[in-house]
Structures are given as C-alpha cells and as structure tokens.
C-alpha positions in Angstrom: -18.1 3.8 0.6 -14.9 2.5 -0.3 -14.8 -0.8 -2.7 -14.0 -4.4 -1.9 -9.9 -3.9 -2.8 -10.2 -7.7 -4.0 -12.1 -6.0 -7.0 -9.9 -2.9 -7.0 -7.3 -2.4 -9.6 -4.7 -3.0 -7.3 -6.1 -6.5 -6.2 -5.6 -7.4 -10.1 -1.6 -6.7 -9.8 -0.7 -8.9 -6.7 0.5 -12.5 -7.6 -2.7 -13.9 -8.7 -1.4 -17.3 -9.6 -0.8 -17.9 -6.1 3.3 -0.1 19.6 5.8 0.6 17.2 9.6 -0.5 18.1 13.4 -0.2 17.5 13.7 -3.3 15.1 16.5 -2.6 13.9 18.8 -2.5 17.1 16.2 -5.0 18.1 17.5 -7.2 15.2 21.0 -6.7 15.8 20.9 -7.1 19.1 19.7 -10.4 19.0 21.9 -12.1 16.5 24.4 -9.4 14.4 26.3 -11.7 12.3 23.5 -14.1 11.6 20.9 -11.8 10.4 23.0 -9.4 8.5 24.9 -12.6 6.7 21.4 -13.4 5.6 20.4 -9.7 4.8 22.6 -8.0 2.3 23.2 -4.1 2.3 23.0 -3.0 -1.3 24.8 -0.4 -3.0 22.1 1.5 -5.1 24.3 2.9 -7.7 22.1 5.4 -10.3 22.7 4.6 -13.8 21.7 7.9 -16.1 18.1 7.5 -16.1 17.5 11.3 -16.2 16.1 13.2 -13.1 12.6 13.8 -12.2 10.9 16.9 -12.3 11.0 18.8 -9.2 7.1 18.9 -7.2 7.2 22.2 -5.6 4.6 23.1 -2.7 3.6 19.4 -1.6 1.3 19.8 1.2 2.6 19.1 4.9 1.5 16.1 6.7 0.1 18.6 9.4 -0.8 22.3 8.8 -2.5 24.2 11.9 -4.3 26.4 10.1 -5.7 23.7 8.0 -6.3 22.1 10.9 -8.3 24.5 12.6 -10.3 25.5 9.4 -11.9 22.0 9.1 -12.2 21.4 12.9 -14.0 24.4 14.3 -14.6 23.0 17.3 -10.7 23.4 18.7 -10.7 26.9 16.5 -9.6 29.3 20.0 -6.2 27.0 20.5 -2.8 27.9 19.5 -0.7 26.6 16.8 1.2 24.6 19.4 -1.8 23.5 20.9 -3.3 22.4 18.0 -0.6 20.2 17.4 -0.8 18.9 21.0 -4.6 18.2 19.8 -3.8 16.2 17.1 -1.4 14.0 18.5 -3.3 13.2 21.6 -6.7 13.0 20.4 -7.0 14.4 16.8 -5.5 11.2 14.8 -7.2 8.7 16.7 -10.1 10.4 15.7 -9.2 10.5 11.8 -9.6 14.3 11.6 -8.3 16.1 8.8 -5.2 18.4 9.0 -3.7 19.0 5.5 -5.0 20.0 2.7 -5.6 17.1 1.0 -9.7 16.4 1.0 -9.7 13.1 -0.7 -7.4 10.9 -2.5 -8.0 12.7 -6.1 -6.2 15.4 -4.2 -3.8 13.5 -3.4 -3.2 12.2 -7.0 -3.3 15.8 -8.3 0.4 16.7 -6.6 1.4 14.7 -9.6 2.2 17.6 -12.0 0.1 16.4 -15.6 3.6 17.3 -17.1 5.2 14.8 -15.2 6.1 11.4 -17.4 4.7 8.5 -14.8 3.1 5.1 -14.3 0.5 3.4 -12.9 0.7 0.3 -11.8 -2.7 -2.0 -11.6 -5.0 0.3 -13.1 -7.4 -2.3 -14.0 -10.7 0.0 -15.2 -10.5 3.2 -12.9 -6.9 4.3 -13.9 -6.5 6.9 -11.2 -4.5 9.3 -14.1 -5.0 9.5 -17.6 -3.2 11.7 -20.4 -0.5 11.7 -22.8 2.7 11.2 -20.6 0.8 7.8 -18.6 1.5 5.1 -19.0 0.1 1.7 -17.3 1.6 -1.9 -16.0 -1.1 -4.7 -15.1 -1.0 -8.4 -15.1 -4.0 -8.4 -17.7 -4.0 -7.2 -21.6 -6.3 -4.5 -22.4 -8.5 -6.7 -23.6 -8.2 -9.2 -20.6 -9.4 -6.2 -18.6 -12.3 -5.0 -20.7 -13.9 -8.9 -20.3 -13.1 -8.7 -16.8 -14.7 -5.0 -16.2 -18.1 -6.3 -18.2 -18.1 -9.4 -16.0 -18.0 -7.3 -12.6 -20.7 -4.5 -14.1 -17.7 -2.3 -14.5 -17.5 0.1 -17.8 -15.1 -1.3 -20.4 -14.5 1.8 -21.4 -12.7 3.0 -19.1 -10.0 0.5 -18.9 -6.7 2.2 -20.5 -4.2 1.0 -22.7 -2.0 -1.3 -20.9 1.6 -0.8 -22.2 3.2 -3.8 -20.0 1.8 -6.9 -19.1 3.7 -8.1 -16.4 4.1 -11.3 -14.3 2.4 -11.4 -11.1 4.2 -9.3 -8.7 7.1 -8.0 -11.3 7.9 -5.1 -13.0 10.8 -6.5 -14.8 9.3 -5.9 -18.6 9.3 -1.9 -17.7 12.1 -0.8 -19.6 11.6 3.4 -19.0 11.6 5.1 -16.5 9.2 7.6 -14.8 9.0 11.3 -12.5 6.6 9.4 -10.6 5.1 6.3 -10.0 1.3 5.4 -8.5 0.0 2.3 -6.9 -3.7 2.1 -5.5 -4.2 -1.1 -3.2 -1.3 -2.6 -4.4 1.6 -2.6 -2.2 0.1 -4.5 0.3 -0.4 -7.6 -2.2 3.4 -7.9 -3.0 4.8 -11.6 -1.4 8.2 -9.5 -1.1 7.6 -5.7 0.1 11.6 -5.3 -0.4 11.8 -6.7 -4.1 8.2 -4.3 -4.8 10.2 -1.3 -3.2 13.4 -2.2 -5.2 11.6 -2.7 -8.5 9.8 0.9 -8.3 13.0 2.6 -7.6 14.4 0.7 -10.8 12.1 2.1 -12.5 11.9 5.8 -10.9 14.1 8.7 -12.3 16.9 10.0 -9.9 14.9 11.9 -7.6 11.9 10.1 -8.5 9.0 9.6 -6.2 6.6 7.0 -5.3 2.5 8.0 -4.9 0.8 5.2 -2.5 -2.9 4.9 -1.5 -2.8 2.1 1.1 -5.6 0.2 3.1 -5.1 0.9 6.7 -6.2 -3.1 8.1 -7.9 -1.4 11.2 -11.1 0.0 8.3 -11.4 -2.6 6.5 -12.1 -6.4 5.9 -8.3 -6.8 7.7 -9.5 -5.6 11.0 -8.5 -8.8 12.6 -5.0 -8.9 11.2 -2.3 -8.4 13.5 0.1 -5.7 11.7 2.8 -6.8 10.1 6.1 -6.7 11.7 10.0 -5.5 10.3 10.8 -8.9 11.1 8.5 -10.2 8.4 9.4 -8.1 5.8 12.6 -9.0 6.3 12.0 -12.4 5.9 10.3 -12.5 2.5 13.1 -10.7 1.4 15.7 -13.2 2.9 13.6 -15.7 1.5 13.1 -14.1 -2.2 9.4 -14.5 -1.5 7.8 -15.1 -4.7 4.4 -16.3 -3.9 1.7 -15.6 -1.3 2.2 -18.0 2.0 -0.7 -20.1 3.3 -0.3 -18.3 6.5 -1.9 -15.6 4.2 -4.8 -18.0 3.0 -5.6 -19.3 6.1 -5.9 -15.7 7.8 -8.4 -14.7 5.4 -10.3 -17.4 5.4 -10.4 -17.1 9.3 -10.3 -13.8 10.3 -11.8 -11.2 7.8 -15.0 -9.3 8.3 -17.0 -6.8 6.6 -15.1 -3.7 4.5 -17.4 -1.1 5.5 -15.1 1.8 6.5 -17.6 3.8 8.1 -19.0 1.4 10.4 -15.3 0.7 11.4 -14.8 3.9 12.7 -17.5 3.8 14.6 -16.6 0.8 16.6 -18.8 -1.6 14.8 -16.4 -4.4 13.5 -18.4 -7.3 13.3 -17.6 -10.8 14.9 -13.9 -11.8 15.3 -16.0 -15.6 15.3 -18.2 -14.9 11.3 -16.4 -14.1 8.3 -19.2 -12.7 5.8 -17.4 -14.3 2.8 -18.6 -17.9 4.4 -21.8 -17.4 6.3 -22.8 -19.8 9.0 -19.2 -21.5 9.1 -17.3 -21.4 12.5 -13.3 -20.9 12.6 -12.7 -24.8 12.4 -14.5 -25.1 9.3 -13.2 -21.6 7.6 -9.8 -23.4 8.6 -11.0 -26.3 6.6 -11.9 -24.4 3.7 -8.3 -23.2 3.7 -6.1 -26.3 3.5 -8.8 -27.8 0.7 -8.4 -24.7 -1.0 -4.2 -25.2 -1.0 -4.5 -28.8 -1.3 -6.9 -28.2 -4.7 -4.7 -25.6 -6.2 -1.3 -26.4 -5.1 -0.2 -22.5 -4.6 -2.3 -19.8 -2.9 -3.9 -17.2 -5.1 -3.8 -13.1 -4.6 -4.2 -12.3 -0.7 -3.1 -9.4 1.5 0.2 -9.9 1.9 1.0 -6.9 4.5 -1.3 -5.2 6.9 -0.3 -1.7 7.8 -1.5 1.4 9.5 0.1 5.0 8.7 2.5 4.4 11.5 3.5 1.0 11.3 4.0 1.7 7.4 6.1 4.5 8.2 8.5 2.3 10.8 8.8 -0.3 8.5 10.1 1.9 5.4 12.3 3.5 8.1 13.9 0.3 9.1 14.3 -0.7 6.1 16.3 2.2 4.9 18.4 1.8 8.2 19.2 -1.9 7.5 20.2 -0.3 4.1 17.7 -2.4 2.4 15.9 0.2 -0.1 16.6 3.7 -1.8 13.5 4.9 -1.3 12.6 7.1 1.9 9.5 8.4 3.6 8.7 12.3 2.4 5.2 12.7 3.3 2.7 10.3 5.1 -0.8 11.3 5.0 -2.8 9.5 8.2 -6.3 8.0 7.3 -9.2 10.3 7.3 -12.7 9.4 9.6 -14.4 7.4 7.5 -12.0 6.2 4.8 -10.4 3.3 4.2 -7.0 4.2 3.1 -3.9 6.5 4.1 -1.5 8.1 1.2 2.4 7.9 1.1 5.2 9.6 -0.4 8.3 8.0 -0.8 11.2 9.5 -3.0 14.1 7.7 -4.5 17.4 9.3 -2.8 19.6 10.2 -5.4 20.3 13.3 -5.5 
C-alpha cells in the first residue's frame, strides 16, 4: 500500500510556507497575439556543463513479449494484436507491459556511475552512494526530528547537500547525468519554472526520472485534471505560491488514498472527505477560508493532478509553445494497484 504522499519525501519539497486535446492550436486559435505576448518562447542556449552519460537499453513503454509473459490470459495473440489488446482494454485495466515490476526498477535505469540528484528525499532517499547527492527544504537534522516525529527511522535520512527554498533549486550550483523526483512534481505552484530549473541543473543530454501520483488512485480522485491552460498560466503569472483554489479543493473534495480499493471501483463519497469526518462540503468549505484567513498564504497542496496521458500532453504542449527543453522519452502508465506512473524526460541538447 502506497503512503499518504503528504508524508512522502516529495510532499516535504513543495512550497510548504504556503479527453486529451490540441491546446496549443487551441490557444492560438483563440487569441495569437495576446497569449503569446504574455507567453515568451525561450532560447535554451547550453552553457558547458559537460554531457551526461549515455543510458543504453532503457526499457520500451510497451514490449509484446513482456506483455504476454505477465498476462497469460491473451498469451495465443499476435504481436500486433497484443498491442491492439493493450490499447483497447489492457491500460484501462493497469496491466503490465514492460519490464519494469515496480518503481525500484524503475530507479535502477539510473546507472550507480551516473553523478545525479534527488530532490525531496526526506527519510527514504530512493538512491544512495557516492555520486548522490540530495536537495530538500529541511537540514539533515530538520529531517531526522521530523522522521522520529512521524515513527519514521532517523537513520535513514541522508545528508542533505542543499537546503533550498520552497519550490527552488536556485542554491544547486552543479550539475547532474540525472535527476529524481518522487511525489514532487505535482507540488510545484509553477510546473514551467520546476521543469526549467531541473534542466538548469541537468548535463547536456541529461535526463529527468519522475515517479508521479496518477489523481484517479489516490486521495485526488475528485480532482478534475489539470489543463495546458493552467500550466500556462502559473507560468504567465510567475506562480510562486500555492492558490486557494488549491486549499479549498482539498479541503472539499479529497477521499481516501487507498490505491487498491481505487482500482476496484471503490472511491469513497464525492460528499465525506476522511481528513474531516462528519463535516458536509459547506462546512469543509468553511474550514478552508478560516484556514487562509488564519495563515495569510496556503501551505503545501497538490498543485497539478495528472494521469500518464494527460502528463504526457501537457509536456508536449509545452515543448510546442517552446516553453521547456526538456521532452518526453519514455512514459511508463500506472500499474493495477499502484498509485503512481514513472516518466522520462531528457534535456535536448544534443
């Protein structure tokens, strides 16, 4: 069973202080000179920050063989058929059809030779060794109080080289091969600056390594997706902080994070949010503006709410719009029973 991610190392780096469409054309369509006056096109221009090791052999998104090894069941059809399988019936479904068991698998296409960083490791770093290194919004210390508080083991909490600001990775002053983010990039305020920042950061050719809640398995089940359109925004807007938009949906609309039962149909109450039992939606609402009107700014929330697909047409768009350097390589759809898809994406450069 997957973990609450508001106790997950990457709930500790968003700002704590605080179907599927053309939407680009879309966009440009609807008001050309507005939009893009708003929405500059960078020029990503590579200073010398060394190239990243090449990753030979990263597993395919889809492999038939692999697919008909772990689903007996549809072992007599064709290569072409099994495809046809997936994409009808097999995704929905969450069967597997790479290689890639679980997400230490995934994290194990980092070669241990490759120089990288984590980002929000809090006390389960998902890589450890020589050539890691680690950015959080605590101190090592801050994190072993913190792991003894939430019957986590101290222990395990690494070395933090940077301690950032919330949603920042300005004080990272090397760069990596690779970079890995667990249930983190959907607590960034601005998706485009996060992106921007990790490709700062990234050797030419670099790539990014993201484990991602997929909103329809866990406590976001509720959430509508988010849209290019909003993603653009925060980045017209130089988001910095969470918006109470944010707050109030949570407060509203989330239910239980029990991936499993999600899968099976059983999402709870669209009406009960188990964070405030016996409340209805007017006074969860309540609870919302108090809670803005106590603190003044809104504290870590989900910022985005993605599934593999809707991830995937966002970074497209966003390279379209010429927005980012960093492109999709390999998108790994969410497993039956599991929380969480994996991504790929790999800084440009050549």
């Amino acid at each position: 069973m997957m973990q609450d991610e508001r106790c997950s190392p990457g709930a500790r780096f968003g700002n704590v202080y605080s179907v599927r469409f053309n939407a680009v054309s879309m966009i440009s369509r609807l008001a050309p000179r507005r939009i893009f006056r708003g929405v500059k096109r960078r020029v990503f221009q590579q200073k010398d920050k060394g190239t990243a090791r090449d990753i030979p052999n990263i597993p395919l998104p889809f492999e038939a063989s692999t697919y008909r090894v772990a689903n007996p069941d549809i072992a007599n059809l064709s290569d072409s058929e099994l495809w046809v399988h997936y994409q009808t019936h097999g995704k929905q479904e969450g069967r597997r059809c790479h290689q890639l068991p679980d997400r230490q698998a995934f994290v194990k296409i980092i070669p241990p030779e490759m120089y990288m960083l984590e980002i929000g490791p809090y006390a389960r770093p998902l890589v450890t060794g020589p050539r890691v290194k680690y950015v959080d919004v605590f101190s090592t210390e801050e994190l072993r109080q913190r792991a003894d508080g939430v019957v986590m083991e101290p222990g395990l909490v690494p070395e933090i080289t940077w301690v950032s600001q919330p949603s920042d990775l300005s004080c990272v002053n090397e760069h990596f091969g690779a970079v890995l983010s667990s249930h983190v990039i959907e607590h960034q305020p601005n998706l485009v600056h996060h992106l921007n920042q990790v490709d700062h950061i990234l050797r030419k050719g670099g790539r990014y390594f993201v484990l991602a809640p997929d909103h329809r398995y866990c406590f976001d089940h509720f959430m509508t997706p988010s849209l290019i359109t909003e993603v653009v925004a925060a980045h017209i807007e130089k988001r910095k902080t969470h918006t109470v938009k944010s707050l109030l949906e949570s407060r509203l609309l989330m239910t239980h994070n029990h991936p499993a039962e999600h899968w099976n149909g059983n999402h709870g109450n669209s009406n009960d949010n188990p964070e405030y039992p016996n409340s209805n939606r007017i006074e969860r609402l309540q609870i919302g503006i108090d809670t803005y009107r106590e603190q003044g700014f809104v504290k870590d929330e989900h910022a985005w709410y993605f599934t593999p697909d809707t991830f995937e047409s966002i970074i497209n768009d966003l390279n379209e719009l010429g927005l980012i350097n960093l492109e999709i390589e390999r998108i790994y759809p969410t497993m039956r029973n599991s929380v969480e898809f994996w991504a790929i994406l790999r800084n440009k450069s050549n």
